[in-house]
VEXDREN-2710 file (C-alpha; in Angstrom, 1 decimal):
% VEXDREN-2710
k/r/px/py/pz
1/UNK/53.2/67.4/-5.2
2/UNK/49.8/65.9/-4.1
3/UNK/48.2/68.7/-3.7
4/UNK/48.8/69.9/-7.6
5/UNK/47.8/66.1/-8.7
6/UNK/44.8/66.7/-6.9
7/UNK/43.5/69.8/-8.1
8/UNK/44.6/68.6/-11.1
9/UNK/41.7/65.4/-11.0
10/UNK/39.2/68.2/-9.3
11/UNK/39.4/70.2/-12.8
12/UNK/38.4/66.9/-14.5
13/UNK/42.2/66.7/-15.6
14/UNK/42.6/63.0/-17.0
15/UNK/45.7/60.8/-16.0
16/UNK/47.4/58.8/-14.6
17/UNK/50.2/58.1/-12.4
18/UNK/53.5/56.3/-11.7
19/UNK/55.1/56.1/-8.4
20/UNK/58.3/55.0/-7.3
21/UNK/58.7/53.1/-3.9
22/UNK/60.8/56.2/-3.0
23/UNK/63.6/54.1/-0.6
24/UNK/64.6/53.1/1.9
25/UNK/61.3/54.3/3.9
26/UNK/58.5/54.2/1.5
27/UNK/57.1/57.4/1.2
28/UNK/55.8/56.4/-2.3
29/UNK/53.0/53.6/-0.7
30/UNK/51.7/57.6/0.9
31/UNK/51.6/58.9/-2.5
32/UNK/50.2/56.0/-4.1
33/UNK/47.4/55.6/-1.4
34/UNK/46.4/59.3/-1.7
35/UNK/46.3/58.9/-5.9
36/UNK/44.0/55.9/-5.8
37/UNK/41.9/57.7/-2.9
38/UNK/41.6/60.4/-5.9
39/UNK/40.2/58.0/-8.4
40/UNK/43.5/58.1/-10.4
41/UNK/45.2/55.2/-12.1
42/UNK/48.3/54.4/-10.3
43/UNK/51.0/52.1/-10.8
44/UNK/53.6/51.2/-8.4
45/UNK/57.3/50.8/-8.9
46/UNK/60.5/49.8/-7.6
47/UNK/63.2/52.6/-7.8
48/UNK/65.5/51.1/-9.9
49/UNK/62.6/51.0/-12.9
50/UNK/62.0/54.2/-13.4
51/UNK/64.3/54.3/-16.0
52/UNK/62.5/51.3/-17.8
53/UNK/59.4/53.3/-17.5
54/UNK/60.5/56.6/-18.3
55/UNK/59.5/56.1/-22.0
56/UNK/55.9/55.2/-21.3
57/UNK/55.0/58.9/-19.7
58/UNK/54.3/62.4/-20.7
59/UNK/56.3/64.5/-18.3
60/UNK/58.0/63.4/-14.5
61/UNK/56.7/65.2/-11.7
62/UNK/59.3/65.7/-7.9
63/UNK/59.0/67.3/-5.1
64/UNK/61.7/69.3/-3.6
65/UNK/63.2/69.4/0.0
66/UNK/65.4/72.8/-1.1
67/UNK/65.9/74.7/-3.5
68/UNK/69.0/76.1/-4.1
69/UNK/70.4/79.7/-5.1
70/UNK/71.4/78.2/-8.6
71/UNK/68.5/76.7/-9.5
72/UNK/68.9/73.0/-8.7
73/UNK/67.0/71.2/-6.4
74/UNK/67.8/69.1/-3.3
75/UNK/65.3/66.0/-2.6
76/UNK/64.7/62.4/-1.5
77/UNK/67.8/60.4/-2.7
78/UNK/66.9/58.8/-6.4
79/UNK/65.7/62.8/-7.6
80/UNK/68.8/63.0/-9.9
81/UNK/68.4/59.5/-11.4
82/UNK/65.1/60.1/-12.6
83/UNK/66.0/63.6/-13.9
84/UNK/69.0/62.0/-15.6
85/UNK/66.3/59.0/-17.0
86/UNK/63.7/61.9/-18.3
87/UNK/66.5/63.6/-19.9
88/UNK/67.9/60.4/-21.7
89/UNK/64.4/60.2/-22.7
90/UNK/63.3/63.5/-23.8
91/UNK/60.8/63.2/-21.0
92/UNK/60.0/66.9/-19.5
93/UNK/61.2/66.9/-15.5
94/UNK/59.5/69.3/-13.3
95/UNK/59.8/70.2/-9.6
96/UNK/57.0/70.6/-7.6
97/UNK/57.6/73.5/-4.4
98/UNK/57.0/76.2/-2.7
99/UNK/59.8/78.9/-2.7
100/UNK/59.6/78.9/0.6
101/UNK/62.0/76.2/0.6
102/UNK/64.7/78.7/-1.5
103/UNK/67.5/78.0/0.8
104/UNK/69.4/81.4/0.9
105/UNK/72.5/80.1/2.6
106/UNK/73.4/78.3/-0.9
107/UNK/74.0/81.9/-2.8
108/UNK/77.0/82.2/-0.5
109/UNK/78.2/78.4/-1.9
110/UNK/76.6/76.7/1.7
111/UNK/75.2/73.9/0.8
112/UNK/74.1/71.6/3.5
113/UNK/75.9/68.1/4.5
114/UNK/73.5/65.5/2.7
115/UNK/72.2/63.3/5.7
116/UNK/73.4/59.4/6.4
117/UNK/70.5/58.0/7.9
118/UNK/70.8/54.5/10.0
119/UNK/72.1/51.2/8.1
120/UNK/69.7/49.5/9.4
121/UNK/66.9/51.4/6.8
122/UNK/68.4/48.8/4.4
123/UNK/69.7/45.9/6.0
124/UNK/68.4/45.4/9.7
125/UNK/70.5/42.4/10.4
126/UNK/73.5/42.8/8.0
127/UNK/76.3/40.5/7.5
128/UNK/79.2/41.4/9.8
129/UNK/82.4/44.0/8.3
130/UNK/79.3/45.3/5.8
131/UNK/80.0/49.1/5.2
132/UNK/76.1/50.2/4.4
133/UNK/75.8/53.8/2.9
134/UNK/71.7/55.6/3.4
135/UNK/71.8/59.2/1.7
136/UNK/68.6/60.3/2.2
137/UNK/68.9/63.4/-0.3
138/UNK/70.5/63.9/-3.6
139/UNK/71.1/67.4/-5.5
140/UNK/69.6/67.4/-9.0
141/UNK/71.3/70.0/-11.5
142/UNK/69.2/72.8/-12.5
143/UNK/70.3/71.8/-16.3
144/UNK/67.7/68.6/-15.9
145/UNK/64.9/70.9/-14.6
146/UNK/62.2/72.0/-17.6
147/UNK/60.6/73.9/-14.9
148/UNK/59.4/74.8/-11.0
149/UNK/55.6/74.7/-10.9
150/UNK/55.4/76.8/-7.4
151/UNK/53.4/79.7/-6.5
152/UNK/54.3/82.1/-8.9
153/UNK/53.2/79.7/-11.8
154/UNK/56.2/77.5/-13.8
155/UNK/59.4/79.1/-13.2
156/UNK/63.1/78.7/-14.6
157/UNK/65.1/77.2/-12.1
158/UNK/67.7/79.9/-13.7
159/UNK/65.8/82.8/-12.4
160/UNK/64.7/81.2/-9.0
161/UNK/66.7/83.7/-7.0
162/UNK/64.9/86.7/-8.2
163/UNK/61.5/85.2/-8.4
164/UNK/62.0/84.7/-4.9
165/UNK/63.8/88.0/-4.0
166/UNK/60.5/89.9/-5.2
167/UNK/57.8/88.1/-3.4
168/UNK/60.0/87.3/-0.2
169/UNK/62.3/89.9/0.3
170/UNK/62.6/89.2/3.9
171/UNK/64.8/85.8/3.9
172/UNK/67.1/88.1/2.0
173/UNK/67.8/90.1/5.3
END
């Protein structure tokens, strides 16, 4: 998603930028960091806020860990609560991937177990009898997604498959 932000700035694209913390490990501080090494106006938020903000911007912009046969979109957990907030808001969502991360075992309804990572991401020294859940991915429904910006351009996440079934063939076989 960087990399489109930043090619973005070199075209003397103006903007700016909202990032979320992106929980439990932070990997919005990374994003933020290489925005402001950019020149670009960033603010920083807490997770829960981008709903509150989600008024105040033009379009949201993801990433994608997968991308499944139907269209929707597996990524860092909080995904589908921002494409739920752009929606309430009218607020174009795109996802920002390759196709390489199609995932072909999905057209057959395969759809990997969403990892638990370690309690102690969240609460190192909880108190005792605490059941601490860590999702680290969430599955956001094609029906939020205005569009994949990928390779071939901006893409339907309804006709993902057979974008992806012309240029890569092979993870068909």
């Amino acid at each position: 998603m960087t990399y489109l932000l930043k090619r973005a700035k070199q075209e003397g694209k103006s903007f700016e930028v909202i990032c979320t913390e992106t929980r439990p490990v932070f990997q919005g501080r990374t994003t933020a960091k290489e925005m402001l090494d950019l020149g670009v106006k960033t603010t920083f938020i807490v997770d829960s806020a981008a709903r509150f903000f989600m008024n105040q911007v033009d379009l949201a912009i993801v990433g994608a860990d997968a991308i499944t046969s139907e269209g929707n979109v597996i990524n860092k957990i909080g995904t589908s609560t921002i494409a739920l907030a752009a929606h309430e808001a009218r607020t174009p969502f795109y996802v920002v991937s390759e196709l390489l991360k199609f995932d072909p075992a999905t057209m057959h309804g395969d759809y990997e177990k969403i990892e638990e990572r370690s309690p102690n991401e969240i609460w190192k020294d909880p108190p005792r009898n605490l059941v601490i859940r860590n999702p680290a991915f969430d599955v956001t429904r094609r029906d939020f997604i205005h569009g994949i910006i990928c390779e071939d351009g901006i893409v339907s996440p309804h006709s993902v498959t057979e974008i992806v079934r012309r240029m890569y063939p092979w993870i068909f076989e």
